[in-house]
MARBA-3410 file (N, C-alpha, C, O; in Angstrom, 1 decimal):
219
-51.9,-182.2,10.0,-52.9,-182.2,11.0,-54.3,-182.0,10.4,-55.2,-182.4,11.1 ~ -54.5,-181.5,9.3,-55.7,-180.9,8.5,-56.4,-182.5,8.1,-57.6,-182.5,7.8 ~ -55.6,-184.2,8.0,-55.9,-184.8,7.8,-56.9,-185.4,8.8,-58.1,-185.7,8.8 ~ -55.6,-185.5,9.7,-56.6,-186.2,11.3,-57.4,-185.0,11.9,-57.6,-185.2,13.1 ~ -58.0,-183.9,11.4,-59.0,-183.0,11.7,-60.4,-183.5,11.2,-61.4,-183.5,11.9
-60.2,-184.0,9.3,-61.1,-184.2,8.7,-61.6,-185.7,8.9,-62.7,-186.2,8.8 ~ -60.4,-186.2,9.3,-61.0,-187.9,9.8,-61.9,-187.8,10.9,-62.8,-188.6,10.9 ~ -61.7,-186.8,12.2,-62.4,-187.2,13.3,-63.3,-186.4,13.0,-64.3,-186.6,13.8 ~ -63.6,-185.3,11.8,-64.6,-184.3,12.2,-65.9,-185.7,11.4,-67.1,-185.8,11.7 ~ -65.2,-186.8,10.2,-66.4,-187.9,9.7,-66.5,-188.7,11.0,-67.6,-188.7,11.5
-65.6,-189.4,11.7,-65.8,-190.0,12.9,-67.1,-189.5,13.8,-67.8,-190.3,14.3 ~ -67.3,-188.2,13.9,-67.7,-187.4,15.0,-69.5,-187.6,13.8,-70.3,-187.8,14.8 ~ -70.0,-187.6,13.1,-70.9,-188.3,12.1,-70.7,-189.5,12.2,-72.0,-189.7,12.2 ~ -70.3,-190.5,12.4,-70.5,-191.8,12.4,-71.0,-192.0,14.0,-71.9,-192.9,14.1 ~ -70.6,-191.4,15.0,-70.7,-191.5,15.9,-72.1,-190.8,16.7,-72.6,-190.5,17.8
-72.4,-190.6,15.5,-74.1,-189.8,16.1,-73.6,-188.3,16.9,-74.2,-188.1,18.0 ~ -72.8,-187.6,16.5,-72.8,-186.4,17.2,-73.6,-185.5,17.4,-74.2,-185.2,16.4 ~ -73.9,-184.8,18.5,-75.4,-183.9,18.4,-74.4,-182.2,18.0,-73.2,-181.9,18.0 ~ -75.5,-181.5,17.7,-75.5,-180.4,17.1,-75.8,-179.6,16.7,-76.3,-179.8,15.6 ~ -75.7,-177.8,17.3,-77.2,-177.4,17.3,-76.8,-176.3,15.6,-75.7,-176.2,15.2
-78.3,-175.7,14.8,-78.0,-175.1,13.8,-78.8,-174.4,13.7,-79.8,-175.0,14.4 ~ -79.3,-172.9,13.1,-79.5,-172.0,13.0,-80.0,-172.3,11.2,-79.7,-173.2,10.4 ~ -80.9,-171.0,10.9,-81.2,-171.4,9.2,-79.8,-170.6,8.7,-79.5,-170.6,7.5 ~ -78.6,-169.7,9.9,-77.9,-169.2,9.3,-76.6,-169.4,10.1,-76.5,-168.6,11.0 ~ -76.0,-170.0,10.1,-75.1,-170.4,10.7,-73.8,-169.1,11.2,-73.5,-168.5,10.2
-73.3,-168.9,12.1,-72.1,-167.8,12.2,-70.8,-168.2,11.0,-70.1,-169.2,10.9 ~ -71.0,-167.0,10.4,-70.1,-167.3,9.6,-68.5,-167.2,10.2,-68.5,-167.2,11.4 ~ -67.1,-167.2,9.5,-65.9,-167.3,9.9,-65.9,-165.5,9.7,-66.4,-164.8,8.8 ~ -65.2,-165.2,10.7,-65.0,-163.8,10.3,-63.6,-163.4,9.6,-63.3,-162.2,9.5 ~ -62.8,-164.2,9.3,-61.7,-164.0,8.1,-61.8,-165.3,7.2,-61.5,-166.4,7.7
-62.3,-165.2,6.0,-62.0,-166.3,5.2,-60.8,-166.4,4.6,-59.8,-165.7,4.7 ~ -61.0,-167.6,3.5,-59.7,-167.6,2.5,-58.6,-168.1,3.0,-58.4,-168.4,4.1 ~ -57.5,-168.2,1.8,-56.1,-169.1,2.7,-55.2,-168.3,3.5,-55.2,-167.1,3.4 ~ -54.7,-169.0,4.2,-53.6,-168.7,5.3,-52.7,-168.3,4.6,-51.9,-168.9,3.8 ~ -53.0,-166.6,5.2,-51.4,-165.8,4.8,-50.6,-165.4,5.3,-50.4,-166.0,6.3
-49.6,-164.3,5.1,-48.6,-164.0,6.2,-49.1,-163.2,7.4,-48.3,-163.0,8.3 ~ -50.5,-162.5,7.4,-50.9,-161.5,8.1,-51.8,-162.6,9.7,-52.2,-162.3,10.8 ~ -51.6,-163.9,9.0,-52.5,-165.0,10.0,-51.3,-165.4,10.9,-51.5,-166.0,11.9 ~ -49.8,-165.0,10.5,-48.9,-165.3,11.8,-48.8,-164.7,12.8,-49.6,-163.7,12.9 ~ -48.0,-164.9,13.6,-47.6,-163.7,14.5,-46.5,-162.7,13.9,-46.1,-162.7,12.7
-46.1,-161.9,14.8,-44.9,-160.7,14.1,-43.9,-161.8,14.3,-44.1,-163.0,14.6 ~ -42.3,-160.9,13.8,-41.2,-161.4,14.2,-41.0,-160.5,15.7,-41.7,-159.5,16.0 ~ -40.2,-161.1,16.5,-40.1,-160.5,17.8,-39.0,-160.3,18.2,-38.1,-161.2,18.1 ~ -38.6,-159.1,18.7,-37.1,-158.7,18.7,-36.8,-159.2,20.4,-37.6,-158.6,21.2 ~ -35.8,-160.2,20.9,-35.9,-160.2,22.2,-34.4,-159.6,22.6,-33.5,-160.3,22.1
-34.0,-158.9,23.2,-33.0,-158.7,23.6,-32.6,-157.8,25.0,-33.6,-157.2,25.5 ~ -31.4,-157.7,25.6,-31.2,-157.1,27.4,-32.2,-155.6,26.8,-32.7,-155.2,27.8 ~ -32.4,-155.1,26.1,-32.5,-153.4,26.4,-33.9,-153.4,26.7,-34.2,-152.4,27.2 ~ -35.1,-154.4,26.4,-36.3,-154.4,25.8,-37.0,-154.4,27.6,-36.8,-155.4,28.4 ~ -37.7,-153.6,28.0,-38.2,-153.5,29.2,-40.1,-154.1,29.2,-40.9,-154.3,30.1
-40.3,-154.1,28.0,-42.0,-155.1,27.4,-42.0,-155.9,27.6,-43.2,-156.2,27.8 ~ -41.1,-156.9,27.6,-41.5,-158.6,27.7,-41.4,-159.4,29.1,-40.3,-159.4,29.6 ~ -42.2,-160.0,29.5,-42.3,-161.3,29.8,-41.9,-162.9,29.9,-42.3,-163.9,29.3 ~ -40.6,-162.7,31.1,-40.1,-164.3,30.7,-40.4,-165.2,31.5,-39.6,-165.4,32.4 ~ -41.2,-165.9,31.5,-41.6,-167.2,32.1,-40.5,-168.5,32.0,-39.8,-168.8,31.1
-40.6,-169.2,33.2,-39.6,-170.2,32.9,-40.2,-171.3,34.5,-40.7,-170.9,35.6 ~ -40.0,-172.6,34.3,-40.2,-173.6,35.5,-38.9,-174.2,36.5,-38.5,-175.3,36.2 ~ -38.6,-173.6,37.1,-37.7,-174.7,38.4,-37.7,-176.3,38.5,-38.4,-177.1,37.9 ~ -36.9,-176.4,39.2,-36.8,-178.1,39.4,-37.4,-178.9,40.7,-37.2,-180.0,41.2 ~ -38.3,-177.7,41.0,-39.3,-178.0,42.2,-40.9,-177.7,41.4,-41.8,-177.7,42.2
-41.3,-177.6,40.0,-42.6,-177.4,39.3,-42.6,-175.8,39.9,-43.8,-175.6,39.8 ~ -42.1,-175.1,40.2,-42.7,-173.6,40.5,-42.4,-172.5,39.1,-41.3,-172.4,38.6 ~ -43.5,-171.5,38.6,-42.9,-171.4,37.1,-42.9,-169.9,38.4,-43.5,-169.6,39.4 ~ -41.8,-169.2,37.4,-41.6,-167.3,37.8,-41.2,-166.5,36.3,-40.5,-166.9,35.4 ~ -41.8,-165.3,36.6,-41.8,-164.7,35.5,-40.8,-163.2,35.9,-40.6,-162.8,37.0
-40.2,-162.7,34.6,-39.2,-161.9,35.1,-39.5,-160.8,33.9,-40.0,-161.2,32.8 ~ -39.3,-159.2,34.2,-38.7,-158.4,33.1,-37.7,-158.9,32.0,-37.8,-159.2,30.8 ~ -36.4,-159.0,33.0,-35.4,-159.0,32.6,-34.8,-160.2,32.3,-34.6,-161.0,33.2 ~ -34.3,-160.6,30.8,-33.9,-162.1,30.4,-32.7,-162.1,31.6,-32.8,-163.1,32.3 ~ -31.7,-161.2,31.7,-30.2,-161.5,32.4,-31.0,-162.4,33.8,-30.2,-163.3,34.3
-32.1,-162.3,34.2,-32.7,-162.7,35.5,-33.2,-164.4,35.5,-33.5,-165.0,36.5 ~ -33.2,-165.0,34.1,-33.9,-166.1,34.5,-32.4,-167.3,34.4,-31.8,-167.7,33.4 ~ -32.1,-167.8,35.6,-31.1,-168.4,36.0,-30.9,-169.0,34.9,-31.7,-169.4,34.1 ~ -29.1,-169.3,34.8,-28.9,-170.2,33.6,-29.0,-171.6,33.1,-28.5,-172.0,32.1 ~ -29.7,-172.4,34.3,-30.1,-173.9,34.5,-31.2,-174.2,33.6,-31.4,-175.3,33.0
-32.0,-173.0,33.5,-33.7,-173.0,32.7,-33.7,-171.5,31.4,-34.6,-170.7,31.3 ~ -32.7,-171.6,30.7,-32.5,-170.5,29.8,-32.9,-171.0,28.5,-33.5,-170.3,27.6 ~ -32.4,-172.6,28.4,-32.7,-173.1,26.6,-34.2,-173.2,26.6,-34.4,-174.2,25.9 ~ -35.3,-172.8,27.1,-36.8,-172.8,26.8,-37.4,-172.0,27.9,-37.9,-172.4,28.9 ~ -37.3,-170.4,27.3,-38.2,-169.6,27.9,-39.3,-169.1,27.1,-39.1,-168.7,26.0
-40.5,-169.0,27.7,-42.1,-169.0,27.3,-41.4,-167.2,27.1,-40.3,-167.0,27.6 ~ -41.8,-166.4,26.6,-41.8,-164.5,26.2,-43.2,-163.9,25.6,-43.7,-164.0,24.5 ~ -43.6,-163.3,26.6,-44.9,-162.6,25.8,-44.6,-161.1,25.6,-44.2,-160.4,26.6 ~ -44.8,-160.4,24.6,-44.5,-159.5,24.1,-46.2,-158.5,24.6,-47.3,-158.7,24.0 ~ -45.7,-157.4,26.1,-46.5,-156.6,26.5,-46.8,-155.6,25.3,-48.0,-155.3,25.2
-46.1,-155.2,24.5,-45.9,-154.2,23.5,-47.6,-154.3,22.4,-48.6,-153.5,22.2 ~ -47.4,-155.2,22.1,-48.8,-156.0,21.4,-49.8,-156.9,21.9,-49.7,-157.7,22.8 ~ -50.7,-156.6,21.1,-52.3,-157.2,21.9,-52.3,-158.3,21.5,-51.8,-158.4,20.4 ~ -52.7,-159.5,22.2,-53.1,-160.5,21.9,-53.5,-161.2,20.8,-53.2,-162.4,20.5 ~ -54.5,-160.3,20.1,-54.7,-160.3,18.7,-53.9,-160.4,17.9,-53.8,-161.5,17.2
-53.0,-159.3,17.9,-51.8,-159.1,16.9,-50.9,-159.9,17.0,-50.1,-160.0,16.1 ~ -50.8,-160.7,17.9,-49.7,-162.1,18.4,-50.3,-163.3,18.4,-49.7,-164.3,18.9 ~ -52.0,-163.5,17.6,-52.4,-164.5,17.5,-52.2,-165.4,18.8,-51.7,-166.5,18.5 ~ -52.4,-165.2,20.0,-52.0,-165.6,21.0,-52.6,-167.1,20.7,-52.1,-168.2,20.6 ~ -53.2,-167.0,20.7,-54.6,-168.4,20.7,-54.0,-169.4,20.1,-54.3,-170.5,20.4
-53.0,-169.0,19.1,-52.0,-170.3,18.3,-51.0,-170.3,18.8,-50.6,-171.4,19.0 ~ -50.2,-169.3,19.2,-48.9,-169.5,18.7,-48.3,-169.2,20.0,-49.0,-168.5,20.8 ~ -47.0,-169.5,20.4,-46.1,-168.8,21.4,-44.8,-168.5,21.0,-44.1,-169.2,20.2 ~ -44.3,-167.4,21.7,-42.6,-167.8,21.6,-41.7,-168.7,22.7,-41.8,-168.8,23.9 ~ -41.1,-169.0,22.3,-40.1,-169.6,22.7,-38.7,-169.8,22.9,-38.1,-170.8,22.5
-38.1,-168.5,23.6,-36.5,-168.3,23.1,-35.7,-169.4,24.6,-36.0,-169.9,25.7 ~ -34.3,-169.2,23.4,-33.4,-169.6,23.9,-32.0,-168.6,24.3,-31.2,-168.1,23.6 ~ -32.2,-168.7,25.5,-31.6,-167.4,26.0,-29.8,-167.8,26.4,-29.0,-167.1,27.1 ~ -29.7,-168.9,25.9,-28.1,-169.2,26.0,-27.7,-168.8,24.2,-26.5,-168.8,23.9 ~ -28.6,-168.6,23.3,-27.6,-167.9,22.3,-27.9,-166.1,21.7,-28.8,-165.6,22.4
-27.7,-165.7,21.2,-27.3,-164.4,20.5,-26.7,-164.3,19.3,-25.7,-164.8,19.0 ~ -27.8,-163.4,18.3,-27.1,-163.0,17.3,-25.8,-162.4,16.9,-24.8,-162.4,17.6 ~ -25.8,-161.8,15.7,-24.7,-160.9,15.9,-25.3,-159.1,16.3,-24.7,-158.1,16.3 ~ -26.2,-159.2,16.6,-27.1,-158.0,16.6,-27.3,-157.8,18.4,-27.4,-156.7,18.9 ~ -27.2,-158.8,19.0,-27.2,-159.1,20.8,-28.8,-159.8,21.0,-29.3,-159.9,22.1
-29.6,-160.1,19.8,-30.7,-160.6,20.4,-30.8,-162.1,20.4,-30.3,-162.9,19.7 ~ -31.7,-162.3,21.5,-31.8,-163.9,21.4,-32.6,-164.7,20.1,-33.4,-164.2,19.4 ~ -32.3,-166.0,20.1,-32.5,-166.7,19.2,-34.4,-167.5,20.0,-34.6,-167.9,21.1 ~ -35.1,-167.4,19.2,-36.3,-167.8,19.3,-37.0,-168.5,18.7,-36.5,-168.5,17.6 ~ -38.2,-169.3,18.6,-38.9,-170.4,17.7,-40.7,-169.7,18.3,-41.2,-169.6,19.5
-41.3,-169.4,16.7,-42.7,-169.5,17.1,-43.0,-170.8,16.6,-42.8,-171.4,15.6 ~ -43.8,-171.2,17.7,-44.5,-173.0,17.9,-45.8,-172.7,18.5,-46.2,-171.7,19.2 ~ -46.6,-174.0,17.8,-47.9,-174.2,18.8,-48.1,-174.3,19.2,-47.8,-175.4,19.5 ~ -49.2,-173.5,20.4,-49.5,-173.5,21.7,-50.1,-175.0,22.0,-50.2,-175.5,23.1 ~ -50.5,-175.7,20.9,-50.7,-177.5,21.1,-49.9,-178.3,21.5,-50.1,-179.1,22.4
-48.5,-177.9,20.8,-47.7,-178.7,20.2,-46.1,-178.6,21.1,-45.1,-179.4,21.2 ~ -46.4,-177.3,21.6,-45.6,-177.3,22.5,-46.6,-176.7,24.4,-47.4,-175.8,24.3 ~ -46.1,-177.4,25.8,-46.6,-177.1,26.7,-45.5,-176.8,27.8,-44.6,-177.6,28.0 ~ -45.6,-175.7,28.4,-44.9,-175.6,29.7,-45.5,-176.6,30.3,-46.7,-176.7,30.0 ~ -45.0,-178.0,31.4,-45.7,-178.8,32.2,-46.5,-177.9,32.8,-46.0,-177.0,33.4
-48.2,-178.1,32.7,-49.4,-178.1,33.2,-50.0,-176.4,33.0,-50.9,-175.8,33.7 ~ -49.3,-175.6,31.8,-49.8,-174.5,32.1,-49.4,-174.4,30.1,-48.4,-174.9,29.5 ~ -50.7,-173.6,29.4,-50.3,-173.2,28.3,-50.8,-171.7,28.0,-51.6,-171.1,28.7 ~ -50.1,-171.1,26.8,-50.7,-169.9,26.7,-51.7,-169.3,26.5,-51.9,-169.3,25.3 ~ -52.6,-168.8,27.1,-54.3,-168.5,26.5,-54.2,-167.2,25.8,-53.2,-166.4,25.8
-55.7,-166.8,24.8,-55.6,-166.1,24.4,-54.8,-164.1,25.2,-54.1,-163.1,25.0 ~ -55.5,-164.7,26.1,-55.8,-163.0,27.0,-54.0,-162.3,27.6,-53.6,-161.3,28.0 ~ -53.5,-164.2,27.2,-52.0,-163.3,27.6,-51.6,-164.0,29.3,-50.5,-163.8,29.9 ~ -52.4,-164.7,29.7,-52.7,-165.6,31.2,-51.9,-166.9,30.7,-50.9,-167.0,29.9 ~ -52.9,-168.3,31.9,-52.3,-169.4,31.7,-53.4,-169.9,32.0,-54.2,-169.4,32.7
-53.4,-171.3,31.4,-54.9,-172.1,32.2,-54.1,-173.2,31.7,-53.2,-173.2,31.0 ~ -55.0,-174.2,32.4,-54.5,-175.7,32.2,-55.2,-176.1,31.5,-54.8,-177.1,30.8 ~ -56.5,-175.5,31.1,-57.7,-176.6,30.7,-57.4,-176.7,28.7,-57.1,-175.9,27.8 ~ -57.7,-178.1,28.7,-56.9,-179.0,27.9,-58.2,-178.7,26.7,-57.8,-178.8,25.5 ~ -59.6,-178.4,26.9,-61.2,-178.1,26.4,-61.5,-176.9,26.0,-61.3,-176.1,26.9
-61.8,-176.6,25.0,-62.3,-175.2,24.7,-63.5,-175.7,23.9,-63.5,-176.4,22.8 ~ -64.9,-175.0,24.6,-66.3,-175.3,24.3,-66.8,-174.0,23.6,-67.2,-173.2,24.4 ~ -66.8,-173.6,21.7,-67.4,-172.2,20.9,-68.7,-172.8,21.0,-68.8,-174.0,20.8 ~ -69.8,-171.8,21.3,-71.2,-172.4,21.7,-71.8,-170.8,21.6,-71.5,-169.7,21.2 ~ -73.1,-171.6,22.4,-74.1,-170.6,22.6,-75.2,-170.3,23.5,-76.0,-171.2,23.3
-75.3,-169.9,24.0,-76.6,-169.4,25.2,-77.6,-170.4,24.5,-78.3,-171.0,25.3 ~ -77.7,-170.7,23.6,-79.3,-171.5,22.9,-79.1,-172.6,22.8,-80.0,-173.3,23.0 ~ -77.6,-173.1,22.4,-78.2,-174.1,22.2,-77.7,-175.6,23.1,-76.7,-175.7,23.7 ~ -78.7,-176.5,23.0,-78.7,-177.7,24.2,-77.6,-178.5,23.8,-76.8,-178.6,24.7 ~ -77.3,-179.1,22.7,-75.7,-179.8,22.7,-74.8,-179.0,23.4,-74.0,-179.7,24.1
-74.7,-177.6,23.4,-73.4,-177.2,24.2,-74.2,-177.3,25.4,-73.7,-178.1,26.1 ~ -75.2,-176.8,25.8,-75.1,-177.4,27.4,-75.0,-178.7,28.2,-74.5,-178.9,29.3 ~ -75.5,-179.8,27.3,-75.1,-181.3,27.1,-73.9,-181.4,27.4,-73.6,-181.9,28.5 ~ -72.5,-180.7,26.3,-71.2,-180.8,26.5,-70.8,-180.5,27.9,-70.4,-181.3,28.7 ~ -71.1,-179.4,28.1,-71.1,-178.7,29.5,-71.1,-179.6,30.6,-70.0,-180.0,31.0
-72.2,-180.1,31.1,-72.7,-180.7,32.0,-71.8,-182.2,32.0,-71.5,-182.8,33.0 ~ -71.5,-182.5,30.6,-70.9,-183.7,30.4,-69.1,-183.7,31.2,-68.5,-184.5,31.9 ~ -68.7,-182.3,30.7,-67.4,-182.3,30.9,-67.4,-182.2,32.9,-66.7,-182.6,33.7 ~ -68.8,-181.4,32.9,-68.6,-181.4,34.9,-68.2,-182.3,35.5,-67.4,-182.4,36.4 ~ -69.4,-183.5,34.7,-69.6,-184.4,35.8,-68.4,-185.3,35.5,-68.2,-186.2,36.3
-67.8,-185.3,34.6,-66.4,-185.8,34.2,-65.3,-185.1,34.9,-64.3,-185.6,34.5 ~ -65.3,-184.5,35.5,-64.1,-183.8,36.0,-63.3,-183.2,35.1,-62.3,-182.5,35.5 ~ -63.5,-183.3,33.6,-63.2,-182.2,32.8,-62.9,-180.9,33.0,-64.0,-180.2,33.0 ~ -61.9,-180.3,33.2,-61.5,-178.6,33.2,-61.7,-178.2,31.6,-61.0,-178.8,30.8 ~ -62.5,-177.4,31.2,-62.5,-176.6,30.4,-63.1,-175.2,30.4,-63.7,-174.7,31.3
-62.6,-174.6,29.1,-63.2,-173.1,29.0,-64.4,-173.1,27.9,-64.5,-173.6,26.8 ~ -65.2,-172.2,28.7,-66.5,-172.1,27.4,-66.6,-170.8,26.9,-66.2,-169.9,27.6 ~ -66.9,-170.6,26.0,-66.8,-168.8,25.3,-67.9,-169.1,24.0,-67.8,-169.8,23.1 ~ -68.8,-168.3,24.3,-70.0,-167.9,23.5,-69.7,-167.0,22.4,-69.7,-165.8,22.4 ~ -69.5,-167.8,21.7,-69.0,-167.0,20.1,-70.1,-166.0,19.4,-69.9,-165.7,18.2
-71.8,-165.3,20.3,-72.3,-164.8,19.6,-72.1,-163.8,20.9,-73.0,-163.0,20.6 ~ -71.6,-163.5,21.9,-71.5,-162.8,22.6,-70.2,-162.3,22.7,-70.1,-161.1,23.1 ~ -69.1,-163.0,22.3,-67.9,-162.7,22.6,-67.2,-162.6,21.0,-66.6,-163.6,20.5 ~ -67.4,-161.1,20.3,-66.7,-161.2,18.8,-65.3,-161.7,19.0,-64.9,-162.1,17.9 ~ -64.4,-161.9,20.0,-62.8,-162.7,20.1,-63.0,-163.7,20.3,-62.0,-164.3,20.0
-64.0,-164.4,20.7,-63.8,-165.9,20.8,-64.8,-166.5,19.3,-65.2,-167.7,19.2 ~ -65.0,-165.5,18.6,-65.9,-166.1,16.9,-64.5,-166.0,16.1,-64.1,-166.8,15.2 ~ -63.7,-164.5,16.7,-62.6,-164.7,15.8,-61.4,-165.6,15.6,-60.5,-165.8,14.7 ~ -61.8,-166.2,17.2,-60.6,-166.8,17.3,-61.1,-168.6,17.3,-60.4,-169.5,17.5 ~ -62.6,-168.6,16.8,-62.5,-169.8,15.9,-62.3,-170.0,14.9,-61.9,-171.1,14.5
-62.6,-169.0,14.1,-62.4,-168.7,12.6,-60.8,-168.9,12.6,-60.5,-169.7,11.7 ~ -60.1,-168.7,13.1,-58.9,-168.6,12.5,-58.1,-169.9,12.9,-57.0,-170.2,12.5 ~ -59.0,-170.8,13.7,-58.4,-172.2,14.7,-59.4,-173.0,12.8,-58.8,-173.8,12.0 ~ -60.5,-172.7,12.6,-61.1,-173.5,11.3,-60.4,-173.5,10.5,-60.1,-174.6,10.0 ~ -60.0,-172.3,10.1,-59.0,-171.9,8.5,-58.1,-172.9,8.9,-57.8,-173.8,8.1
-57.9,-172.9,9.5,-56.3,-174.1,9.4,-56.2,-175.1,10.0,-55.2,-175.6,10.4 ~ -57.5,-175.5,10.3,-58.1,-177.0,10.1,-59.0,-177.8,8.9,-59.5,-178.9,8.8 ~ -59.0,-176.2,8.1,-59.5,-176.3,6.6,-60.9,-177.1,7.0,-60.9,-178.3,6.8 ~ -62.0,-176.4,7.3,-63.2,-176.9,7.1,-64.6,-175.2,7.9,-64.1,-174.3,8.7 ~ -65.5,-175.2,7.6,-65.9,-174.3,7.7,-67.2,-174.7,9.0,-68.1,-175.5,8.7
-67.3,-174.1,10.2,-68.2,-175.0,11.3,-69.5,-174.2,10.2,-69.5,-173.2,9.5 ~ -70.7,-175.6,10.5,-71.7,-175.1,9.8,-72.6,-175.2,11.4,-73.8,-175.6,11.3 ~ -72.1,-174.8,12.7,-73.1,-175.2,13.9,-72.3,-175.4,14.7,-71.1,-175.4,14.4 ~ -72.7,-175.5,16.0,-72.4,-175.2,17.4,-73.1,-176.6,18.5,-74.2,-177.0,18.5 ~ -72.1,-176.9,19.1,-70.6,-176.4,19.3,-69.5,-177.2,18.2,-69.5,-178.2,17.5
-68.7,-176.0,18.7,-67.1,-176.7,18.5,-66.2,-176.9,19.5,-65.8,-175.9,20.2 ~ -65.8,-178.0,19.7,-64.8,-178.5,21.3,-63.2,-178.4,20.5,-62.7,-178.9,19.5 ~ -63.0,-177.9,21.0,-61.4,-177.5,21.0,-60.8,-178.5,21.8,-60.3,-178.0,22.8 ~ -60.4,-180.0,21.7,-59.9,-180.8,22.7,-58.2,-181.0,22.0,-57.9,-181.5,21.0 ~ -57.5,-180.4,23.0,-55.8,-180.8,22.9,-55.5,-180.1,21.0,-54.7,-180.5,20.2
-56.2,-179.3,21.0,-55.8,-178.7,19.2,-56.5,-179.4,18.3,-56.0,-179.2,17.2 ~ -57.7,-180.4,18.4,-58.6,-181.0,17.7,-59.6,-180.5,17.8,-60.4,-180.6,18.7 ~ -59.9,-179.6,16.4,-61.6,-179.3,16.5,-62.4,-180.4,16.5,-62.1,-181.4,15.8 ~ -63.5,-180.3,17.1,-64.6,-181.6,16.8,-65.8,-180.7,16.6,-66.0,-179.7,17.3 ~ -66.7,-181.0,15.6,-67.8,-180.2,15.0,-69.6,-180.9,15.9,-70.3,-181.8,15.4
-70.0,-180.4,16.9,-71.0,-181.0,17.5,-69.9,-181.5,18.7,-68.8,-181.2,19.0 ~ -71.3,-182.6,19.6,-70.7,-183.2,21.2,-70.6,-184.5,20.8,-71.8,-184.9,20.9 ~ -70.0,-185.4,20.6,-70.0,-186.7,21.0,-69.0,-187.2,21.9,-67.8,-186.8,21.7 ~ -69.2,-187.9,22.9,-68.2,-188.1,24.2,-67.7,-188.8,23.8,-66.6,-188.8,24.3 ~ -68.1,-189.9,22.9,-66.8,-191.1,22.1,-65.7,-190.0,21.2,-64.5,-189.9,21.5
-66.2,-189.4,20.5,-65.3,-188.4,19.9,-64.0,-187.4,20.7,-62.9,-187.2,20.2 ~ -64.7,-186.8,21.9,-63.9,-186.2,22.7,-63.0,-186.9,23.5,-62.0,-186.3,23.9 ~ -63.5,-188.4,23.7,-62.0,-189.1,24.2,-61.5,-189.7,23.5,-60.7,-190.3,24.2 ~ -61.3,-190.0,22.1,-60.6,-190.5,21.2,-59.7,-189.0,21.1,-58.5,-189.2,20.8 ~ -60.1,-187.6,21.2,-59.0,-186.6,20.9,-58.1,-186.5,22.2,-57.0,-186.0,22.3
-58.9,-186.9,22.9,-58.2,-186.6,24.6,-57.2,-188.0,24.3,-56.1,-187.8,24.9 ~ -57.2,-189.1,23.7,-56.3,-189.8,24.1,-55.0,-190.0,23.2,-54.0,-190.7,23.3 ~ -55.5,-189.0,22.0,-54.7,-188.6,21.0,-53.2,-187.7,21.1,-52.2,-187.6,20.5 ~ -53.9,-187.0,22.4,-53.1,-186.0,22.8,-52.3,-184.9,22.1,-51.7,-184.1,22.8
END
């Protein structure tokens, strides 16, 4: 992915992208390579655990969430979404990652078997996981700033597009600076300016609308 990151972030330069810059740009608030402290925990899921969160969708699109795994019918058990109440959003890197157990098997221990995946890479139909521990649909995530006019440009662009997106001001909001920094590191490039469009798990550095629908059709 770090390739088709660095191709669209030159595409997004060829394409005249606008983009605003400071003489000091917000730096990444964790540098350096991706280590084990940049994953999530391991997650213990099993019947005794009264913390978690099991989401799951019907065969009518209706999603329901339960305490208790014994509760989510056995028709929709091989892919339940689990958010662990116990830990903060932080600590669960929400912003990447989700779980994802499968509650038709069991160790030898009685816990279920689970997969951490990307909240890109993997989607509940029309709902994924956001940082805060919620759900939203919106496919856009606009790191910006009260100042500057490319992100309001983007803004205004995505309205009158019918674009659903979330915007978060990364000098107002220290969780949404952190939680680009850690979406950068592992797209391996360092934002030198604002905005950054978060489209479908492609950073794009600056606004260009040819750029944003080449990631939108990338999916």
């Amino acid at each position: 992915m770090t390739r088709t990151l660095r191709t669209l972030a030159t595409a997004i330069l060829a394409l005249g992208a606008v983009g605003c810059h400071r003489a000091k740009a917000p730096a990444p608030v964790d540098g350096g390579a991706r280590a084990a402290a940049d994953l999530p925990p391991a997650l213990a899921i099993n019947d005794s655990r009264k913390d978690l969160i099991f989401s799951w969708q019907d065969d009518q699109g209706t999603f329901h969430d339960t305490s208790k795994a014994s509760q989510v019918p056995e028709a929709f058990r091989k892919h339940v979404l689990v958010r662990d109440l116990s830990r903060t959003p932080k600590e669960l890197h929400a912003d990447e990652y989700m779980y994802v157990a499968n509650l038709t098997q069991k160790d030898d221990d009685g816990g279920y078997a689970y997969a951490v995946v990307s909240r890109y890479h993997f989607r509940l139909p029309e709902v994924e996981a956001e940082a805060d521990g919620g759900f939203t649909d919106a496919q856009i995530i606009v790191y910006g700033t009260s100042w500057c006019g490319a992100c309001a440009e983007a803004r205004r662009y995505f309205t009158a597009h019918h674009l659903t997106f979330v915007d978060k001001d990364i000098e107002k909001d220290p969780q949404a600076a952190a939680e680009l920094a850690r979406k950068a590191k592992r797209a391996g490039f360092v934002p030198n300016g604002v905005p950054v469009i978060d489209v479908r798990g492609h950073l794009l550095e600056g606004f260009s609308p040819a750029a944003v629908q080449a990631a939108l059709n990338q999916g």
